[in-house]
N, CA, C and O atoms as a GROMACS GRO file, in nm:
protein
  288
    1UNK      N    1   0.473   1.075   0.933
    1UNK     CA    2   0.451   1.128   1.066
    1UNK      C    3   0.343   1.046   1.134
    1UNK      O    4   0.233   1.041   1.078
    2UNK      N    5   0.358   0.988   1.237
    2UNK     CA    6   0.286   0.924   1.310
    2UNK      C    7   0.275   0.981   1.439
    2UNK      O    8   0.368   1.010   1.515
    3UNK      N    9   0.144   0.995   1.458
    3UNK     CA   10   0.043   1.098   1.574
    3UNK      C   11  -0.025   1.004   1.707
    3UNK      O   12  -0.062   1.031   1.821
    4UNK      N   13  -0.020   0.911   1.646
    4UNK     CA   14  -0.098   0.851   1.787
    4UNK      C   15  -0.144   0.682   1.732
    4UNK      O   16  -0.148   0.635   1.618
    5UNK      N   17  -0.162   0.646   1.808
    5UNK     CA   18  -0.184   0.461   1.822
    5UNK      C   19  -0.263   0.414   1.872
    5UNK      O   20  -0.292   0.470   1.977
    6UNK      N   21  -0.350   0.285   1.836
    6UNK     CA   22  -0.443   0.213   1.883
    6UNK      C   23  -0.434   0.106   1.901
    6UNK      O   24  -0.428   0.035   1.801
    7UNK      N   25  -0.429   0.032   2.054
    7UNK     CA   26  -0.378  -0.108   2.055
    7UNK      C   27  -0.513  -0.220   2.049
    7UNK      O   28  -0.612  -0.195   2.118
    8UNK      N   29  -0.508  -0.318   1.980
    8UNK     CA   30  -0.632  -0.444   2.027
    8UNK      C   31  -0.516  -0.567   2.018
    8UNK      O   32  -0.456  -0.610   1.920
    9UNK      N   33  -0.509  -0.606   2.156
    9UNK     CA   34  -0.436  -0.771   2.164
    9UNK      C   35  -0.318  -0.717   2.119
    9UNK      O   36  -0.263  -0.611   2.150
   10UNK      N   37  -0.278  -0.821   2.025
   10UNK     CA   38  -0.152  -0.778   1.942
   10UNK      C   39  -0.152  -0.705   1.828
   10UNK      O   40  -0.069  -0.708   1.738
   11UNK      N   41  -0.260  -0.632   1.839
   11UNK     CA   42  -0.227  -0.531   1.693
   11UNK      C   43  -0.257  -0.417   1.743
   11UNK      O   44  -0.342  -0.388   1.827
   12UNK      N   45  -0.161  -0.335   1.669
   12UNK     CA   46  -0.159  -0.196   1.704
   12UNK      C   47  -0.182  -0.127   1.564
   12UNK      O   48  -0.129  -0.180   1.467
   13UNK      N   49  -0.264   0.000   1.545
   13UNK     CA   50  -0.294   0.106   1.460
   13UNK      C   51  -0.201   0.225   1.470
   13UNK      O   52  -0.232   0.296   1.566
   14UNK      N   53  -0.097   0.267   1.403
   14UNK     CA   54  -0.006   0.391   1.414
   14UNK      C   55  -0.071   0.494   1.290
   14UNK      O   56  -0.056   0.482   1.168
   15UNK      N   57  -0.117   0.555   1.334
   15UNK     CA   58  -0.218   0.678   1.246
   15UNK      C   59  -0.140   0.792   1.249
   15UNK      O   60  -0.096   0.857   1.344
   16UNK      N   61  -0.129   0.806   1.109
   16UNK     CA   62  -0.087   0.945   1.045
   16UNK      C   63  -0.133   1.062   0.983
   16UNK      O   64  -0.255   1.072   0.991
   17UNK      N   65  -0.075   1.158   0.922
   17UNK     CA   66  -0.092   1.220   0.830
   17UNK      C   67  -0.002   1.258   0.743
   17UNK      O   68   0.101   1.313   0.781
   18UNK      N   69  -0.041   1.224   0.548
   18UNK     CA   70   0.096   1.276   0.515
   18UNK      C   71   0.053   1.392   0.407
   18UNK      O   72  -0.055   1.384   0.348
   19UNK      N   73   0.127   1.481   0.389
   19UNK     CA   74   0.102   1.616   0.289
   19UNK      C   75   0.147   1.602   0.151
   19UNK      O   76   0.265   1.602   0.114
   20UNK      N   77   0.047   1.589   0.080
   20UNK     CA   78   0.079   1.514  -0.059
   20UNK      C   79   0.118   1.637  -0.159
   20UNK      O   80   0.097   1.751  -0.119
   21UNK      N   81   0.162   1.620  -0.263
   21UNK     CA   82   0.228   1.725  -0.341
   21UNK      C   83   0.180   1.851  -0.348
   21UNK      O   84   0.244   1.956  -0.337
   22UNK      N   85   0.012   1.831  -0.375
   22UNK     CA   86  -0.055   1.921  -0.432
   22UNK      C   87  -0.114   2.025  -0.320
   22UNK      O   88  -0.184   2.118  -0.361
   23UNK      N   89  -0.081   2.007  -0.138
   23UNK     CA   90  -0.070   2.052  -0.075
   23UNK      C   91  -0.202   2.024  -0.045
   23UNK      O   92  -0.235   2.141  -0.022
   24UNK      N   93  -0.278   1.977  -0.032
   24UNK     CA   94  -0.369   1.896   0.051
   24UNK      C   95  -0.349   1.747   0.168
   24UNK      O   96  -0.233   1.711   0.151
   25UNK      N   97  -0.388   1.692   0.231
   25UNK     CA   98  -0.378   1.620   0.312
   25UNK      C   99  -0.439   1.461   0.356
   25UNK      O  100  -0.554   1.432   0.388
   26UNK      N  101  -0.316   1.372   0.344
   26UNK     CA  102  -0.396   1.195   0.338
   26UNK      C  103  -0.338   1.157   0.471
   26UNK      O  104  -0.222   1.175   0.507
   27UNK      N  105  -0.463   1.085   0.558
   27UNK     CA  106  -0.465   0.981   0.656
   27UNK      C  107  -0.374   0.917   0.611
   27UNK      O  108  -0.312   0.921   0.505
   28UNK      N  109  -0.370   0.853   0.705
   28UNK     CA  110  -0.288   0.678   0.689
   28UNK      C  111  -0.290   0.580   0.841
   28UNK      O  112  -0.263   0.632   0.949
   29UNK      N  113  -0.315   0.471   0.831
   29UNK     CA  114  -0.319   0.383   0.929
   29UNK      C  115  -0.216   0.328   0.920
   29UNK      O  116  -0.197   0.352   0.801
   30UNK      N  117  -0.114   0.260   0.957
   30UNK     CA  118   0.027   0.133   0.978
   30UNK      C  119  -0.067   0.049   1.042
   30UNK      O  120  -0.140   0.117   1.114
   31UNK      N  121  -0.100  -0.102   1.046
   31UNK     CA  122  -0.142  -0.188   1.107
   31UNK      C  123  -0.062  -0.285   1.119
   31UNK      O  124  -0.026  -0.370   1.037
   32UNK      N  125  -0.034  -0.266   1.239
   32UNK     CA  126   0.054  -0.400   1.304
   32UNK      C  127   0.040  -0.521   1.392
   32UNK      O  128  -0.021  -0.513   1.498
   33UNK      N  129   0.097  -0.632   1.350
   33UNK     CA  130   0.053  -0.707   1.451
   33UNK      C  131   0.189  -0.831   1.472
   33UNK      O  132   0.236  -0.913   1.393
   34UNK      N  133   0.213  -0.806   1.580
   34UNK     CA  134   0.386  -0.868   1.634
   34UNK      C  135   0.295  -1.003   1.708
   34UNK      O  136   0.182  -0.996   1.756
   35UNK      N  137   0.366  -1.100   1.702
   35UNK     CA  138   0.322  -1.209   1.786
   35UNK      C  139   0.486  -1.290   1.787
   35UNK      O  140   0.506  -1.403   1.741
   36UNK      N  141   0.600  -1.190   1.856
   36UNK     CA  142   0.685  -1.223   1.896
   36UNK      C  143   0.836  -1.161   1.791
   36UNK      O  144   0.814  -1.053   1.735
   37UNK      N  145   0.925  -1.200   1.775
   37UNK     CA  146   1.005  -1.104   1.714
   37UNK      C  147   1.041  -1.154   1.605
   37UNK      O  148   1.086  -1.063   1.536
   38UNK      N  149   1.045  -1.260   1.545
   38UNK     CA  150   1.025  -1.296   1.389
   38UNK      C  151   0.891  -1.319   1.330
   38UNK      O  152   0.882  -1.351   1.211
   39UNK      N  153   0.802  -1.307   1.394
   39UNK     CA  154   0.680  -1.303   1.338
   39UNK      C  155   0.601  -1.164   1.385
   39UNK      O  156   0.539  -1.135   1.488
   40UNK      N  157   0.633  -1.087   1.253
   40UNK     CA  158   0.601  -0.919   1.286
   40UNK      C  159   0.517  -0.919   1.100
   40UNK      O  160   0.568  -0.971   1.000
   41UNK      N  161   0.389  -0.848   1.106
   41UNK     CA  162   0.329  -0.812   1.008
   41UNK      C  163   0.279  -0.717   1.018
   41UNK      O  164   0.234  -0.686   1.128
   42UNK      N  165   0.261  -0.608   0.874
   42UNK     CA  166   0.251  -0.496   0.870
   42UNK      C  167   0.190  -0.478   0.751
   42UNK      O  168   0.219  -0.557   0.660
   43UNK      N  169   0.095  -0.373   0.726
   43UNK     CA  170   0.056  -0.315   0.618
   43UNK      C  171  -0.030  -0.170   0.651
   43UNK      O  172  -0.092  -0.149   0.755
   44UNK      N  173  -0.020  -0.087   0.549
   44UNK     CA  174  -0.054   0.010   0.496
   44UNK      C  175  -0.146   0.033   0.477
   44UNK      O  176  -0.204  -0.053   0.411
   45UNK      N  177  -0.254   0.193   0.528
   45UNK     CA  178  -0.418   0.132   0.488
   45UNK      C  179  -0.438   0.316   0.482
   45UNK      O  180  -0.445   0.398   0.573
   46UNK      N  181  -0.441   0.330   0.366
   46UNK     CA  182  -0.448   0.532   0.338
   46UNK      C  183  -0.646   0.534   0.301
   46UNK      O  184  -0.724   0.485   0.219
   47UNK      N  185  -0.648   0.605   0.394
   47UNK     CA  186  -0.797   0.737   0.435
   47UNK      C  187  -0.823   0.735   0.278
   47UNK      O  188  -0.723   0.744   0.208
   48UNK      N  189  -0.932   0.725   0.222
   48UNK     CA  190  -0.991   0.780   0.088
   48UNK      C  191  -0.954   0.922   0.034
   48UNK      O  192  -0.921   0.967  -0.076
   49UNK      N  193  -0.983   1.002   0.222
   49UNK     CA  194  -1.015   1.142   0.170
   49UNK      C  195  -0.903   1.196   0.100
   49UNK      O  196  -0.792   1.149   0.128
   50UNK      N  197  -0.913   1.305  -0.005
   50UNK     CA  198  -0.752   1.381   0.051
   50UNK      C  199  -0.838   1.521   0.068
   50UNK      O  200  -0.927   1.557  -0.008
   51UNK      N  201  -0.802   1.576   0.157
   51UNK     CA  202  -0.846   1.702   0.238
   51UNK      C  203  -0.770   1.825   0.300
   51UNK      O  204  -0.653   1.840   0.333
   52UNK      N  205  -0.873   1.904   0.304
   52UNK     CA  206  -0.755   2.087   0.281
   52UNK      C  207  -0.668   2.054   0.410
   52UNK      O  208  -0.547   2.033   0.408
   53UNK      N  209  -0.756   2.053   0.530
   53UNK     CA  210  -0.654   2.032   0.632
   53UNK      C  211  -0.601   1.918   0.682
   53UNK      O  212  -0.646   1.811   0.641
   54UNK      N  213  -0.477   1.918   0.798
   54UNK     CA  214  -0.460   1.813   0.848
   54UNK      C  215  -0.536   1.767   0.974
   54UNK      O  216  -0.547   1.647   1.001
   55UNK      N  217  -0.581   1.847   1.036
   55UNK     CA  218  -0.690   1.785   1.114
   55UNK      C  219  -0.794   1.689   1.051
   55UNK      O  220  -0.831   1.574   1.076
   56UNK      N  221  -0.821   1.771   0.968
   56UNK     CA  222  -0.949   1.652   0.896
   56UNK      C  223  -0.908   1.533   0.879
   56UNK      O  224  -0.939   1.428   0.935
   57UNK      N  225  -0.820   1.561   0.781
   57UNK     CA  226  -0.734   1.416   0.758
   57UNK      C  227  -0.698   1.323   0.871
   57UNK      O  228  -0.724   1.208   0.837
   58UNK      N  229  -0.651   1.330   0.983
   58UNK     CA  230  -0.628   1.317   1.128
   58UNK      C  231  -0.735   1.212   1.139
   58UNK      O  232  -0.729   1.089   1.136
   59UNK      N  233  -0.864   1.321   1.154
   59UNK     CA  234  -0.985   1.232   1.199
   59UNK      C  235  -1.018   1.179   1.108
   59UNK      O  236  -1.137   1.186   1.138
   60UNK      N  237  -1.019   1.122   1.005
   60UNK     CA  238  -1.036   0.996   0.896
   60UNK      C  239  -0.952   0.921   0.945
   60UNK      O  240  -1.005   0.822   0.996
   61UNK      N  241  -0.846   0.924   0.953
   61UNK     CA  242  -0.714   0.912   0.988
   61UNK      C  243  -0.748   0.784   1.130
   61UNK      O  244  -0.728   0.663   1.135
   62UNK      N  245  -0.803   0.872   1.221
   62UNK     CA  246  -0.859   0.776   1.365
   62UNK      C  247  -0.963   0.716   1.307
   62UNK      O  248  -0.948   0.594   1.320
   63UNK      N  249  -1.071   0.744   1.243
   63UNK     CA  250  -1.199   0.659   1.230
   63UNK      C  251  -1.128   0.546   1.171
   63UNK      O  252  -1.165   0.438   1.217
   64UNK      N  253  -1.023   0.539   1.069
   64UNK     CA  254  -1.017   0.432   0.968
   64UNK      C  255  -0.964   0.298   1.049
   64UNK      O  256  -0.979   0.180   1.019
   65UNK      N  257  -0.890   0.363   1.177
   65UNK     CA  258  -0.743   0.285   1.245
   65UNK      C  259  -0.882   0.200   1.317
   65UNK      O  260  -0.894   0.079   1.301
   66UNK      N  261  -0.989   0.287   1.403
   66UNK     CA  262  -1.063   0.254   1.490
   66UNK      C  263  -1.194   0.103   1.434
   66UNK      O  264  -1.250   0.014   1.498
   67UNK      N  265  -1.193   0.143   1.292
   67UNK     CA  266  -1.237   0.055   1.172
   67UNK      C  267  -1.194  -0.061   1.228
   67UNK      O  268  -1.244  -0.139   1.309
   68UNK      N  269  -1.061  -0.056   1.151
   68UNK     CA  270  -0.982  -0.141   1.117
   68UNK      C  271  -0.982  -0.283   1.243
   68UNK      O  272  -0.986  -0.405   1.225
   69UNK      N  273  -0.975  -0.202   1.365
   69UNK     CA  274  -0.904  -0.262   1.487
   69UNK      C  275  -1.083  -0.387   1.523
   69UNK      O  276  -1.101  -0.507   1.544
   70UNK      N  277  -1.182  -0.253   1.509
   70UNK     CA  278  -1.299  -0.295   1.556
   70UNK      C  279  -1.309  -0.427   1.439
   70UNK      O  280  -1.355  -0.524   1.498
   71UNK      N  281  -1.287  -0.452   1.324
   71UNK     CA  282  -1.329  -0.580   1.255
   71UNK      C  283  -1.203  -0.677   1.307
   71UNK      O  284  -1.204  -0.772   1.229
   72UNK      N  285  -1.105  -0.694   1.394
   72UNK     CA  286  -1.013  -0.804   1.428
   72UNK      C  287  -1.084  -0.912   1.464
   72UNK      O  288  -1.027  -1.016   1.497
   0.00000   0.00000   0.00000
């Protein structure tokens, strides 16, 4: 499930949350960065926390994307 996005230049942050077995809750960032249509890269970047709710998770969730984007 992807909640919301963060663009810098050509990379974009698609921030999630996913509900893991044990019924607690993990962030996740998608980091993307397209610089045209065969040259598309992507990877995966999961929140440390795992946490009761999904809000929480959420906001790890944005800090990590907001991280991420701020060291480009």
């Amino acid at each position: 499930m992807s909640s919301e996005s963060y663009q810098k230049g050509k990379w974009r942050a698609d921030v999630g949350v996913e509900e893991l077995a044990s019924g607690k809750f993990q962030g996740f960032v998608m980091l993307v960065h397209e610089d045209g249509a065969a040259n598309r890269q992507q990877a995966l970047h999961r929140a440390l926390g795992v946490l009761d709710t999904m809000d929480a998770a959420l906001a790890e969730a944005k800090m990590l994307a907001r991280h991420l984007l701020g060291n480009l």
